[in-house]
HTML snippet that shows the backbone in 3Dmol.js (N, CA, C, O; Angstrom):
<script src="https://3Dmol.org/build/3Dmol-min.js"></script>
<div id="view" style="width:600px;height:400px;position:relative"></div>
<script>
const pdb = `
ATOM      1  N   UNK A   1       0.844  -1.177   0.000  1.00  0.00           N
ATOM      2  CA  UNK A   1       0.000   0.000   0.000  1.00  0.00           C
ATOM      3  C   UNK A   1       0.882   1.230   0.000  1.00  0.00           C
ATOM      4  O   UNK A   1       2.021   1.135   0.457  1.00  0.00           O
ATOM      5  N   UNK A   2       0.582   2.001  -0.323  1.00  0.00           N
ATOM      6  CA  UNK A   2       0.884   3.634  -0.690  1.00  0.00           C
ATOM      7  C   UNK A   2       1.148   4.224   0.524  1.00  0.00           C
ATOM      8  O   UNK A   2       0.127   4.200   1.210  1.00  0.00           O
ATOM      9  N   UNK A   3       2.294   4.866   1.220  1.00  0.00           N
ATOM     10  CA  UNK A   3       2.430   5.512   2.364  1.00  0.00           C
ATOM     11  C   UNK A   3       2.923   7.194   1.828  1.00  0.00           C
ATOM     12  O   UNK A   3       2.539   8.239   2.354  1.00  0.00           O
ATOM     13  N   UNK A   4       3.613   7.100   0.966  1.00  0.00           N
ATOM     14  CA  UNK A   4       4.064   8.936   0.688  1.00  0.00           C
ATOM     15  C   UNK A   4       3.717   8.904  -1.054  1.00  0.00           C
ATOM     16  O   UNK A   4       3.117   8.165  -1.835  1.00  0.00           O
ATOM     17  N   UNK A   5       4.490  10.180  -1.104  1.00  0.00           N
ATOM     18  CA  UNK A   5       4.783   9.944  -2.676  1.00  0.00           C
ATOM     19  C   UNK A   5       5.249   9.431  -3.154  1.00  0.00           C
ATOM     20  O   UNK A   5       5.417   9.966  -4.249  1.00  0.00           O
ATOM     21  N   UNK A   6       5.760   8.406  -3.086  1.00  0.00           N
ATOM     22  CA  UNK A   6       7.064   7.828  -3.991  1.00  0.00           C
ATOM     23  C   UNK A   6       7.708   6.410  -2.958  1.00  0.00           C
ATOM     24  O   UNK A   6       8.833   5.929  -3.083  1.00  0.00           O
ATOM     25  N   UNK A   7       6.647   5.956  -1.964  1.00  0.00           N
ATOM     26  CA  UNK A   7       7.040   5.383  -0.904  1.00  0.00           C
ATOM     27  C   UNK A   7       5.828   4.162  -0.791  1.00  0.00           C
ATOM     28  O   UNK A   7       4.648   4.430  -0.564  1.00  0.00           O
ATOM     29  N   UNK A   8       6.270   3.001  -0.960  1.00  0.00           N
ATOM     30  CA  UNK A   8       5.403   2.009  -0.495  1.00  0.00           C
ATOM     31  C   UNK A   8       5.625   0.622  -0.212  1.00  0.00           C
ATOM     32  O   UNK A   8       6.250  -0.160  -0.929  1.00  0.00           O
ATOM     33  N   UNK A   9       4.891   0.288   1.235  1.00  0.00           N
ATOM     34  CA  UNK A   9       5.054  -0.777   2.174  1.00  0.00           C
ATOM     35  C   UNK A   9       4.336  -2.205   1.053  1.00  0.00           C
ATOM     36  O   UNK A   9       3.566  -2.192   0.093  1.00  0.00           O
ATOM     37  N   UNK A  10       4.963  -3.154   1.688  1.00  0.00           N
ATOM     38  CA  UNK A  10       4.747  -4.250   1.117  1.00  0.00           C
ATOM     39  C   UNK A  10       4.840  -5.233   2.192  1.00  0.00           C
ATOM     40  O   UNK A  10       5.893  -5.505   2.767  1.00  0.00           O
ATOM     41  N   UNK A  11       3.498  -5.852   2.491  1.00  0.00           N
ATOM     42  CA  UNK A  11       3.734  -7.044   3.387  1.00  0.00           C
ATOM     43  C   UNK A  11       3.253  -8.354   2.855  1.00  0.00           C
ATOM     44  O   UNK A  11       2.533  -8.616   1.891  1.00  0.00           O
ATOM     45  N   UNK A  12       3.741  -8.974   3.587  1.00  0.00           N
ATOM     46  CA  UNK A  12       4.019 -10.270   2.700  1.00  0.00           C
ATOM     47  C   UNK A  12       3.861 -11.635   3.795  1.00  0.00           C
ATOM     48  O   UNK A  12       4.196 -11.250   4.915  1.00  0.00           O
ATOM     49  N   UNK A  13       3.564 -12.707   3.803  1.00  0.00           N
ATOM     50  CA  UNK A  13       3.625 -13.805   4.694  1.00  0.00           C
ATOM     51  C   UNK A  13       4.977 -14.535   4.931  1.00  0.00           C
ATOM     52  O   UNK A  13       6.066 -14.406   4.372  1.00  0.00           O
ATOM     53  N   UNK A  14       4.669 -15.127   5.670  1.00  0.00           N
ATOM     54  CA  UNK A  14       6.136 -15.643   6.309  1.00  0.00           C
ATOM     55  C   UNK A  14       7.191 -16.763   5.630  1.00  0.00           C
ATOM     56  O   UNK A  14       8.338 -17.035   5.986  1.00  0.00           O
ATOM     57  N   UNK A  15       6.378 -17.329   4.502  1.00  0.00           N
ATOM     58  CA  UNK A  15       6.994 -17.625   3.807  1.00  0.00           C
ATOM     59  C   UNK A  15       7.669 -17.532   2.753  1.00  0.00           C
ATOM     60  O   UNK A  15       8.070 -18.546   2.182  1.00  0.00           O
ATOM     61  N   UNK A  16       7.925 -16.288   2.293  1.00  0.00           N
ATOM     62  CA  UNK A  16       8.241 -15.834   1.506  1.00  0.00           C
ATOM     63  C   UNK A  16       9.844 -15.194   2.090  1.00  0.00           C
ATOM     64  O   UNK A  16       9.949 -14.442   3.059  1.00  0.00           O
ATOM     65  N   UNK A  17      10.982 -15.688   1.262  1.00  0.00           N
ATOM     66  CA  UNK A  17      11.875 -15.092   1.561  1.00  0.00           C
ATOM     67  C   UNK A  17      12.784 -13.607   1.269  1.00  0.00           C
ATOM     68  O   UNK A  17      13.082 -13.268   0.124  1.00  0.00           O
ATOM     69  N   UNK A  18      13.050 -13.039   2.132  1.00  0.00           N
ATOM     70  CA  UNK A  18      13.088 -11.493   1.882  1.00  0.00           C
ATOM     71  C   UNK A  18      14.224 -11.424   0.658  1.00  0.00           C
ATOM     72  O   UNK A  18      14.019 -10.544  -0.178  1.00  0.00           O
ATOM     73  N   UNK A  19      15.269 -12.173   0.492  1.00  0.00           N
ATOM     74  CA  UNK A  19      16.357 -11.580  -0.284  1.00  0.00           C
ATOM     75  C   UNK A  19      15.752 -12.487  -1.685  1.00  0.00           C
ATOM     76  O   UNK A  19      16.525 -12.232  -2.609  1.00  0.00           O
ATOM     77  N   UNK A  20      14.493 -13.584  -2.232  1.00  0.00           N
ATOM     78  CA  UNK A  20      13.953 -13.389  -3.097  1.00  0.00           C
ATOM     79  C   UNK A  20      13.456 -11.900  -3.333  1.00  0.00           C
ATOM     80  O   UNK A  20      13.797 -11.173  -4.267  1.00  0.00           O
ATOM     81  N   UNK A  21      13.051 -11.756  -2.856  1.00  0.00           N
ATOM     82  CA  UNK A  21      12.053 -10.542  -3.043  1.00  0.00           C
ATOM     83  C   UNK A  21      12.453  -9.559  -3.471  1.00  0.00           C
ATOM     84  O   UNK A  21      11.732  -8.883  -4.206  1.00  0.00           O
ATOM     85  N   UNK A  22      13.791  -9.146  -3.134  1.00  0.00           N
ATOM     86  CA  UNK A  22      14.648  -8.329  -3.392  1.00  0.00           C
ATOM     87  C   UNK A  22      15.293  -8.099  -4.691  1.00  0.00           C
ATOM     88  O   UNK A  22      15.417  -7.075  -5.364  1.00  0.00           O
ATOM     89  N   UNK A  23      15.836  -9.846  -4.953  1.00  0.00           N
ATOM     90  CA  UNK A  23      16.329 -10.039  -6.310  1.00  0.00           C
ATOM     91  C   UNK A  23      15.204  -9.485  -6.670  1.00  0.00           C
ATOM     92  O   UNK A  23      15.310  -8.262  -6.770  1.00  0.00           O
ATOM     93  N   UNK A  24      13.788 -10.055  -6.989  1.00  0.00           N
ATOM     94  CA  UNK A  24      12.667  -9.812  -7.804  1.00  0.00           C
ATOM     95  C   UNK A  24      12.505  -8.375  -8.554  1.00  0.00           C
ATOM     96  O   UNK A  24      12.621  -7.862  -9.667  1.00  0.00           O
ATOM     97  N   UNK A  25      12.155  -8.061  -7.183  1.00  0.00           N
ATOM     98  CA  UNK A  25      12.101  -6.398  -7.852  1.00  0.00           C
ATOM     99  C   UNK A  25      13.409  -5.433  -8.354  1.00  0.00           C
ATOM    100  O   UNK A  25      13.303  -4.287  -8.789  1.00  0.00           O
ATOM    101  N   UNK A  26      14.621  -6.169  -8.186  1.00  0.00           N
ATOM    102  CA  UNK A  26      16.160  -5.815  -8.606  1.00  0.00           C
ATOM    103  C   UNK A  26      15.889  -6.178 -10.298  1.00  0.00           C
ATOM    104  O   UNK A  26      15.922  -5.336 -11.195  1.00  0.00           O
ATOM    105  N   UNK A  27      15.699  -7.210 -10.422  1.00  0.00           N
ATOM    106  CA  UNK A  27      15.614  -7.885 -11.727  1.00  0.00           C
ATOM    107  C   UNK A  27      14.303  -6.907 -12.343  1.00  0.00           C
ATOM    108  O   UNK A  27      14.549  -6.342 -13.409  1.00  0.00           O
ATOM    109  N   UNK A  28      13.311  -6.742 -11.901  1.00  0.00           N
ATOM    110  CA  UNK A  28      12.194  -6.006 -12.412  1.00  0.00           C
ATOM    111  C   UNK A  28      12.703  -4.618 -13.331  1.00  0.00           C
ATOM    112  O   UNK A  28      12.321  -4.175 -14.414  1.00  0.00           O
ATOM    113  N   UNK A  29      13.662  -4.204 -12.434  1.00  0.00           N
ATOM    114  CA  UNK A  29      14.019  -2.893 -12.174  1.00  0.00           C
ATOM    115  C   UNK A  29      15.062  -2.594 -13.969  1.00  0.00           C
ATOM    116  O   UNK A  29      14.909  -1.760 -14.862  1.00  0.00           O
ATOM    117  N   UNK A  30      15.993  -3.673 -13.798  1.00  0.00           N
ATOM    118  CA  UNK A  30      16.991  -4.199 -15.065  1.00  0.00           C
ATOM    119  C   UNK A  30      16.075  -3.689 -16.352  1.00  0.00           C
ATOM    120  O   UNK A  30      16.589  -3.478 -17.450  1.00  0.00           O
ATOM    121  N   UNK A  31      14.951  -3.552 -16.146  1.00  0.00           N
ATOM    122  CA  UNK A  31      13.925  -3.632 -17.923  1.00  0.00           C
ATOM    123  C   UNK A  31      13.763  -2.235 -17.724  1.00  0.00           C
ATOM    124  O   UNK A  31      13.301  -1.553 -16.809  1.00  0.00           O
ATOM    125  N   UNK A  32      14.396  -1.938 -19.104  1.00  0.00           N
ATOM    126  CA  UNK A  32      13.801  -0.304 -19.622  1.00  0.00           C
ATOM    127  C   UNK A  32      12.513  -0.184 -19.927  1.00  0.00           C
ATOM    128  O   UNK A  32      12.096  -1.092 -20.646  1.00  0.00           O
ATOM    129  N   UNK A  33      11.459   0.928 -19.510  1.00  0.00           N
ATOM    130  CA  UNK A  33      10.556   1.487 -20.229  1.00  0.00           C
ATOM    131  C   UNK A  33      10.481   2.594 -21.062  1.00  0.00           C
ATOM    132  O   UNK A  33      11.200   3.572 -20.857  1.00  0.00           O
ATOM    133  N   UNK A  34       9.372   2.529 -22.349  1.00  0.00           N
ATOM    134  CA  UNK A  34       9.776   3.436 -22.668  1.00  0.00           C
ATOM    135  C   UNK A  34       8.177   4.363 -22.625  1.00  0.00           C
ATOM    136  O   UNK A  34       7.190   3.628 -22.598  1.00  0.00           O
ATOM    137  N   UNK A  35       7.949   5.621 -22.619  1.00  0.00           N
ATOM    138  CA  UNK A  35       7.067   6.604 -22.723  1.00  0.00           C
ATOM    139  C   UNK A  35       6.779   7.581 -23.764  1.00  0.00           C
ATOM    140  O   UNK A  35       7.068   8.774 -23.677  1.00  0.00           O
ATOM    141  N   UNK A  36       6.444   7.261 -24.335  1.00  0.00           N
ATOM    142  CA  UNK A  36       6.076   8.454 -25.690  1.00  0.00           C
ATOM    143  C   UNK A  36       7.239   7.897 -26.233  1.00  0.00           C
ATOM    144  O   UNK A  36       7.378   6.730 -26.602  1.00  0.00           O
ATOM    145  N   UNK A  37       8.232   8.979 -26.267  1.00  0.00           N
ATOM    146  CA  UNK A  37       9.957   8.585 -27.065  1.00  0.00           C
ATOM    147  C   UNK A  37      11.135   8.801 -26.471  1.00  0.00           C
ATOM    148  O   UNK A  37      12.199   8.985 -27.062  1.00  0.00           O
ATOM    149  N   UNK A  38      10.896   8.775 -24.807  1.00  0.00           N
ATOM    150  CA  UNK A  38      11.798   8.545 -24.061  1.00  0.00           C
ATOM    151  C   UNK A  38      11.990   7.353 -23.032  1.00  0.00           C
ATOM    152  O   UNK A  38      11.254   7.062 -22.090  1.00  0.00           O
ATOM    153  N   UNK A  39      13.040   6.798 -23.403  1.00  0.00           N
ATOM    154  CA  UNK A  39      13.173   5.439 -22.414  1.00  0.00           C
ATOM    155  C   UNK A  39      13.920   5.587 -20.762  1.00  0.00           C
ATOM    156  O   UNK A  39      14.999   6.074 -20.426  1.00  0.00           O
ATOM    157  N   UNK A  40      12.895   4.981 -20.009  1.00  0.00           N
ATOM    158  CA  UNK A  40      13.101   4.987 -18.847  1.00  0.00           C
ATOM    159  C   UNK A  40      14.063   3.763 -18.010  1.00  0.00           C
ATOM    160  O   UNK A  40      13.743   2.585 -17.856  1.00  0.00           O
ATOM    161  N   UNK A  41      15.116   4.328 -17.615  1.00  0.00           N
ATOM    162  CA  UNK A  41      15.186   3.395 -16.580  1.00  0.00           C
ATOM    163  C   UNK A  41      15.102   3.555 -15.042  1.00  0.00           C
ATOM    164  O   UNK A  41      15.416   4.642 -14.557  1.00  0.00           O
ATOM    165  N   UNK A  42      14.580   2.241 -14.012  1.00  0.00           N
ATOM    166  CA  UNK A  42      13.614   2.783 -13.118  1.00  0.00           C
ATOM    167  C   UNK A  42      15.116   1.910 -11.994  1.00  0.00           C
ATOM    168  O   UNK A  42      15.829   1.000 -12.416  1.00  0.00           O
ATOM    169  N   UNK A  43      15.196   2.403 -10.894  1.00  0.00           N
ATOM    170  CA  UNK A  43      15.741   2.367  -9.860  1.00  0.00           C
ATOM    171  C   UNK A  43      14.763   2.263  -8.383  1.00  0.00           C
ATOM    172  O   UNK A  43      13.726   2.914  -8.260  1.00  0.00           O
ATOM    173  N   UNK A  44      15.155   1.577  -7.595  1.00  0.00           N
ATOM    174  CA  UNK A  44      14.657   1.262  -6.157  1.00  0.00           C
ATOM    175  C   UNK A  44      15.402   0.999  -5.171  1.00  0.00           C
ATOM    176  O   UNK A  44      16.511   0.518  -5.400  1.00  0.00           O
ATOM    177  N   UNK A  45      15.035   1.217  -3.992  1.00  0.00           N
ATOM    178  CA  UNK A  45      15.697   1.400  -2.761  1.00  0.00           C
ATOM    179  C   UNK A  45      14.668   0.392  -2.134  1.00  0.00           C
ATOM    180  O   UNK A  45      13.528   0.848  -2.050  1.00  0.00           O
ATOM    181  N   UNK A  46      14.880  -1.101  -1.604  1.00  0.00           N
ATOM    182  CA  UNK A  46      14.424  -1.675  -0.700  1.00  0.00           C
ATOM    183  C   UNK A  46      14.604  -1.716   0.804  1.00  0.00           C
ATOM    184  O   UNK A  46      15.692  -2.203   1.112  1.00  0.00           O
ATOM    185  N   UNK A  47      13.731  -1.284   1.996  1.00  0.00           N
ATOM    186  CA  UNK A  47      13.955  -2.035   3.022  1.00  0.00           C
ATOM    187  C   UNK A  47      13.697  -2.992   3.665  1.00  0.00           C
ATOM    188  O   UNK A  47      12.551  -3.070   3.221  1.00  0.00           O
ATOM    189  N   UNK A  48      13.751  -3.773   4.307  1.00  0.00           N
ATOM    190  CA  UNK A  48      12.799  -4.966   5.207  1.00  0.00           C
ATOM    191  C   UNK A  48      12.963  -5.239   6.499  1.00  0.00           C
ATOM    192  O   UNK A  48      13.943  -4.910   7.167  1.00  0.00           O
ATOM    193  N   UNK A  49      11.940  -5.889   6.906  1.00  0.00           N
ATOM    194  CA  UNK A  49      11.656  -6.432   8.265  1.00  0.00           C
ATOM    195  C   UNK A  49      11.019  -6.939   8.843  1.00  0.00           C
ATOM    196  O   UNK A  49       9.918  -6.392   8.917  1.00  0.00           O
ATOM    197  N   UNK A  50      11.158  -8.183   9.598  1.00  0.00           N
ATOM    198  CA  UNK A  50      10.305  -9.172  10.401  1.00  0.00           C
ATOM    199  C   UNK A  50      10.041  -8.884  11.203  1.00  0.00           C
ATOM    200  O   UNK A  50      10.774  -8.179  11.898  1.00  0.00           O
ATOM    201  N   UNK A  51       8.308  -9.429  11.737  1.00  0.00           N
ATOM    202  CA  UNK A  51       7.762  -9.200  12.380  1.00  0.00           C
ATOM    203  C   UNK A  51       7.874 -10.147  13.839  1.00  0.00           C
ATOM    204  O   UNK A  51       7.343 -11.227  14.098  1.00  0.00           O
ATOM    205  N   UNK A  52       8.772  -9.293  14.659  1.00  0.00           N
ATOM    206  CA  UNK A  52       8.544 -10.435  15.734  1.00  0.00           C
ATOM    207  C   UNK A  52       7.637 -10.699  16.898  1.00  0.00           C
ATOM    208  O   UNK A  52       6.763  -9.849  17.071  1.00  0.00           O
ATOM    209  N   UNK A  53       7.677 -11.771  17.780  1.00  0.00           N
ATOM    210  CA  UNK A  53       6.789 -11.757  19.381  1.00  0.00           C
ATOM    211  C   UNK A  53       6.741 -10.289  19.801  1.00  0.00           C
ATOM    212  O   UNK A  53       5.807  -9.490  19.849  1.00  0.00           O
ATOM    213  N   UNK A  54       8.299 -10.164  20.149  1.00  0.00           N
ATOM    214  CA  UNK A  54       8.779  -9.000  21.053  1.00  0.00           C
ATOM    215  C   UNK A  54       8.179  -7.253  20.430  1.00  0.00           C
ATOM    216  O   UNK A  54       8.045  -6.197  21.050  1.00  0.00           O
ATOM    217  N   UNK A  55       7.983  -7.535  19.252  1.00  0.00           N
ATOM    218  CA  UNK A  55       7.200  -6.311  18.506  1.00  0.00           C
ATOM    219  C   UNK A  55       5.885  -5.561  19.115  1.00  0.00           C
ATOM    220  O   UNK A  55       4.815  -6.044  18.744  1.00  0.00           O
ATOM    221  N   UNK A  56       5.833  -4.628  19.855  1.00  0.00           N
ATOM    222  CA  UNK A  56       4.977  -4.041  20.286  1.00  0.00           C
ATOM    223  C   UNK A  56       3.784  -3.614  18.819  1.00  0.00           C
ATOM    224  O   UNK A  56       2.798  -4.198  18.368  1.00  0.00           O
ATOM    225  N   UNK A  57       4.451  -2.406  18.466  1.00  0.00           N
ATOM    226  CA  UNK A  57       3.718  -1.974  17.425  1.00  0.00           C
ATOM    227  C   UNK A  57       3.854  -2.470  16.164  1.00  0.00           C
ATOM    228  O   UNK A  57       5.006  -2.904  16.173  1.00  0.00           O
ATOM    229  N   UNK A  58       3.391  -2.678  15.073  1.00  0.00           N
ATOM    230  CA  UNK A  58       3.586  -2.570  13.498  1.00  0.00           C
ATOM    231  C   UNK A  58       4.437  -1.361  13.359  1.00  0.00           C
ATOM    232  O   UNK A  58       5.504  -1.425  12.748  1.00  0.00           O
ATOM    233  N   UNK A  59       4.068  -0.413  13.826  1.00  0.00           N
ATOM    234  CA  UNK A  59       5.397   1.644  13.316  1.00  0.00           C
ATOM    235  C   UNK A  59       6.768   0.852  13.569  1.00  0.00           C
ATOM    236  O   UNK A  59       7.616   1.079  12.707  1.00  0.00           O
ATOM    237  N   UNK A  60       7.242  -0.255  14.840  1.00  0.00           N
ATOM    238  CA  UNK A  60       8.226  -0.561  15.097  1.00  0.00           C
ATOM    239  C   UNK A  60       8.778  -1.543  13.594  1.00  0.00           C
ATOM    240  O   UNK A  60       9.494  -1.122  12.686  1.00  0.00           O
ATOM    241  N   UNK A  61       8.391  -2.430  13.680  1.00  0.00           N
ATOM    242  CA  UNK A  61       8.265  -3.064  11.958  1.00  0.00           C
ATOM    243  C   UNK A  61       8.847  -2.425  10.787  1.00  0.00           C
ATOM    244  O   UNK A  61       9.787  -2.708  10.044  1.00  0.00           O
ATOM    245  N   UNK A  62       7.698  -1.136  10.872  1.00  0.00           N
ATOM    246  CA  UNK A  62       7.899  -0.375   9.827  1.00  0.00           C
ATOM    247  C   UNK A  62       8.874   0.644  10.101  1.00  0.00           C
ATOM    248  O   UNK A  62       9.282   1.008   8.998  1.00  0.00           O
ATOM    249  N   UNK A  63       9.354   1.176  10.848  1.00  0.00           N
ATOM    250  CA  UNK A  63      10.493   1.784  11.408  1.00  0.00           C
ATOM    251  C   UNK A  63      11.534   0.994  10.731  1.00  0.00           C
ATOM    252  O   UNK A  63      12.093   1.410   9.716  1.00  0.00           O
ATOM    253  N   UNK A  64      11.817  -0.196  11.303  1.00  0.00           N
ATOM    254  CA  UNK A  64      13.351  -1.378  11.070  1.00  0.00           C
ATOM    255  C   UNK A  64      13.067  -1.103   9.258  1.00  0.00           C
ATOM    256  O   UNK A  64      13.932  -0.660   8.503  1.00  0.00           O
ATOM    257  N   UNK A  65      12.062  -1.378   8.962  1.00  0.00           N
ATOM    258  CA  UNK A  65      12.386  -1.507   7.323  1.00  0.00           C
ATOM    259  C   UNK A  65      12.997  -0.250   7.005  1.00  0.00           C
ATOM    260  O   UNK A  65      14.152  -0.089   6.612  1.00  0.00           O
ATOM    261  N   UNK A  66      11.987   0.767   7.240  1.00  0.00           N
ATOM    262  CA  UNK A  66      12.632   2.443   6.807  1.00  0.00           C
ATOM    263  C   UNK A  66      14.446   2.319   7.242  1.00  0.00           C
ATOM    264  O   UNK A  66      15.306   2.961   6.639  1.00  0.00           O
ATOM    265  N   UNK A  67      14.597   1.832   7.830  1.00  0.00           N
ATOM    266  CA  UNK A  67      16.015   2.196   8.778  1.00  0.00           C
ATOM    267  C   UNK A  67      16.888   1.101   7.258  1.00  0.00           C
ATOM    268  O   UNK A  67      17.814   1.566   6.593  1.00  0.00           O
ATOM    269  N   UNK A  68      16.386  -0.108   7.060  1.00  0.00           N
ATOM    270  CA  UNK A  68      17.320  -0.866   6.072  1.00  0.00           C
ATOM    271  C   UNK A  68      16.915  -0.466   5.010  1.00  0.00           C
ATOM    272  O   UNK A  68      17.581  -0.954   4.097  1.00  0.00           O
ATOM    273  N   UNK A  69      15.477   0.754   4.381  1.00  0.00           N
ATOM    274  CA  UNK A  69      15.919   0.934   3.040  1.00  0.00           C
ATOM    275  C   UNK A  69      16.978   2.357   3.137  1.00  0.00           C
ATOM    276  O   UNK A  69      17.445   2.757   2.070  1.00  0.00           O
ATOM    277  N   UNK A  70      17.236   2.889   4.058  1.00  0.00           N
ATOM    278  CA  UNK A  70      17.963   4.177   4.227  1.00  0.00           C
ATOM    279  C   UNK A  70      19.416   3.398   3.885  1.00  0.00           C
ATOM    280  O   UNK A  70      20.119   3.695   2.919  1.00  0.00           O
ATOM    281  N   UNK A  71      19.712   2.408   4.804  1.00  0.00           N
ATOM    282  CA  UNK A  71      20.910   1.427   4.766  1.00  0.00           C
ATOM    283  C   UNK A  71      21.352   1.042   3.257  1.00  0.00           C
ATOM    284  O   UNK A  71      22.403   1.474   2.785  1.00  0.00           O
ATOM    285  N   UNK A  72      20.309   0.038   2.395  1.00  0.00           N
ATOM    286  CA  UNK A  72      20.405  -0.225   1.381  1.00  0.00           C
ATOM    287  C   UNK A  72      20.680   1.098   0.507  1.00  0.00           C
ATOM    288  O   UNK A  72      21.763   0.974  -0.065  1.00  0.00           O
ATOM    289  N   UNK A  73      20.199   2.042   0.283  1.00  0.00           N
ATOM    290  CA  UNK A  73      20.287   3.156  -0.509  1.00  0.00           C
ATOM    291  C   UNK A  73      21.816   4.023  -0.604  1.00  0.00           C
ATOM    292  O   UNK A  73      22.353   4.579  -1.562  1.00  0.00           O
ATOM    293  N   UNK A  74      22.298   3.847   1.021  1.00  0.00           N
ATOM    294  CA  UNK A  74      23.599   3.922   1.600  1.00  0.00           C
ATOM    295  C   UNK A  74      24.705   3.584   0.304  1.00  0.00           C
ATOM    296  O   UNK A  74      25.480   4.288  -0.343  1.00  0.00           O
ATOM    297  N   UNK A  75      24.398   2.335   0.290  1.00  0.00           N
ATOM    298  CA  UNK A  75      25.866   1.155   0.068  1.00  0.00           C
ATOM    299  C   UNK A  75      25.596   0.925  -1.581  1.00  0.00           C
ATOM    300  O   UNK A  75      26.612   0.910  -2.276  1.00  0.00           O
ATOM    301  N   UNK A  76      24.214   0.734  -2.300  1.00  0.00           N
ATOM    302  CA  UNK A  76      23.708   0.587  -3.348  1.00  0.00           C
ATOM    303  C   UNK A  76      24.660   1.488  -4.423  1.00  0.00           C
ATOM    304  O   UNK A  76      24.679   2.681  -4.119  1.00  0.00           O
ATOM    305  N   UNK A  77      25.395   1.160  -5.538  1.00  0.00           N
ATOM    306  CA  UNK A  77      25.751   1.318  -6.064  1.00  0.00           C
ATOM    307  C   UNK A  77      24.839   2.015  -7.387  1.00  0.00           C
ATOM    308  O   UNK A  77      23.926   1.466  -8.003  1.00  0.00           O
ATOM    309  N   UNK A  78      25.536   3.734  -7.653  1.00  0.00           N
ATOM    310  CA  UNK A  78      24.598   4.798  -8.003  1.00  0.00           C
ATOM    311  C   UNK A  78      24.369   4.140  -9.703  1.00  0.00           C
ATOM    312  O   UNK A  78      25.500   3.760 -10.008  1.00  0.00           O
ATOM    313  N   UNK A  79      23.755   3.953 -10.478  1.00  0.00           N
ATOM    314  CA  UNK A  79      23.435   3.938 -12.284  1.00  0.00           C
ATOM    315  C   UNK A  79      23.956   4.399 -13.136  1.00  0.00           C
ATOM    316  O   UNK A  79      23.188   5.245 -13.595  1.00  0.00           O
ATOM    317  N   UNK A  80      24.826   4.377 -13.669  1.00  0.00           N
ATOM    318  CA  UNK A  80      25.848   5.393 -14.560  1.00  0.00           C
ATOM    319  C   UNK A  80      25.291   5.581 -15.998  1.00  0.00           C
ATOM    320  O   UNK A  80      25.344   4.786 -16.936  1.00  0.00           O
ATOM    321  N   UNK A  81      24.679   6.975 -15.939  1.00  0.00           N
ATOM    322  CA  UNK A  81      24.135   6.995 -17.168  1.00  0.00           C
ATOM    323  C   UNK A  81      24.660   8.165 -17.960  1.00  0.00           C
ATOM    324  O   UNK A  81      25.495   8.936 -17.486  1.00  0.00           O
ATOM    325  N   UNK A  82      24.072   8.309 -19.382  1.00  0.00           N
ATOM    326  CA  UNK A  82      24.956   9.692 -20.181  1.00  0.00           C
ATOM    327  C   UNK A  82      23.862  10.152 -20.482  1.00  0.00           C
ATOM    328  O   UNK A  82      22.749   9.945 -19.999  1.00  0.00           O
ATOM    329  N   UNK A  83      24.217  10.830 -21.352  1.00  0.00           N
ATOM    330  CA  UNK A  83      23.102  12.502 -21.788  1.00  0.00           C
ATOM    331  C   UNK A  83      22.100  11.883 -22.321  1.00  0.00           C
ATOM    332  O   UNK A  83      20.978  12.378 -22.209  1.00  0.00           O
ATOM    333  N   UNK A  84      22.328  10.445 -23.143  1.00  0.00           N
ATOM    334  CA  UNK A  84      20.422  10.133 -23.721  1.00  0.00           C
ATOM    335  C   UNK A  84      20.016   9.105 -23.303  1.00  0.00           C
ATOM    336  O   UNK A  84      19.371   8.249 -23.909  1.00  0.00           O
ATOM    337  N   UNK A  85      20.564   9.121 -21.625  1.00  0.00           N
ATOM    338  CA  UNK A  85      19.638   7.637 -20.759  1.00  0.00           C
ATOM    339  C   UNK A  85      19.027   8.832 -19.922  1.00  0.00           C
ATOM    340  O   UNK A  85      19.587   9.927 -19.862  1.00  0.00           O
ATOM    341  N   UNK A  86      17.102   8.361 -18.884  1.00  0.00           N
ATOM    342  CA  UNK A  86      17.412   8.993 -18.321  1.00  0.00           C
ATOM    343  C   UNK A  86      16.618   7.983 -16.957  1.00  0.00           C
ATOM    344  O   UNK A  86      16.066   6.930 -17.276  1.00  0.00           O
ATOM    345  N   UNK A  87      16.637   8.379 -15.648  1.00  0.00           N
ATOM    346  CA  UNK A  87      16.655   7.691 -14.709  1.00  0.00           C
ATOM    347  C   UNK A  87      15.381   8.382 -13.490  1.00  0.00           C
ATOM    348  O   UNK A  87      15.370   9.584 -13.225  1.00  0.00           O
ATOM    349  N   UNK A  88      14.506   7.509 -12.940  1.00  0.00           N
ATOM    350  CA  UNK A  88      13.997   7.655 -12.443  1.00  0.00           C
ATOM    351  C   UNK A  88      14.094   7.321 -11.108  1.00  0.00           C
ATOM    352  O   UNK A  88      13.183   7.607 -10.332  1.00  0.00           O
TER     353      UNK A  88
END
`;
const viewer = $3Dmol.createViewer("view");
viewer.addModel(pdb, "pdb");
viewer.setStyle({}, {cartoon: {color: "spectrum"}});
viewer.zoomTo();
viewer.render();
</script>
């Protein structure tokens, strides 16, 4: 679901493993679009986090993720593009 502009939570069941998930939308990400007559390429910043016993709130949850997509975005290696790529 939709939390800001440009920002959205994804929950998921317990079986599902987080660093699939990751590849997934990494690999998603790899495919250019294009719009009218400019081709897009699209970039993402993932965070995640399990839900444990000890978890008071869901904000706590969603806190730890915010905190590892800040992390991931950190270390993530920037897109190197030239004057007729452009990047979203």
């Amino acid at each position: 679901f939709r939390v800001g502009g440009d920002e959205f939570n994804l929950i998921v069941a317990a079986k599902f493993d987080e660093e699939s998930i990751r590849r997934g939308l990494d690999d998603l990400c790899k495919l250019p679009f294009q719009l009218d007559d400019v081709l897009y390429n699209l970039t993402i910043s993932c965070g995640y986090a399990k839900r444990y016993p000890s978890d008071e709130t869901v904000e706590q949850v969603i806190r730890r993720a915010d905190d590892d997509m800040y992390r991931m975005k950190a270390i993530k290696k920037r897109p190197m593009t030239d004057a007729s790529s452009n990047t979203i």
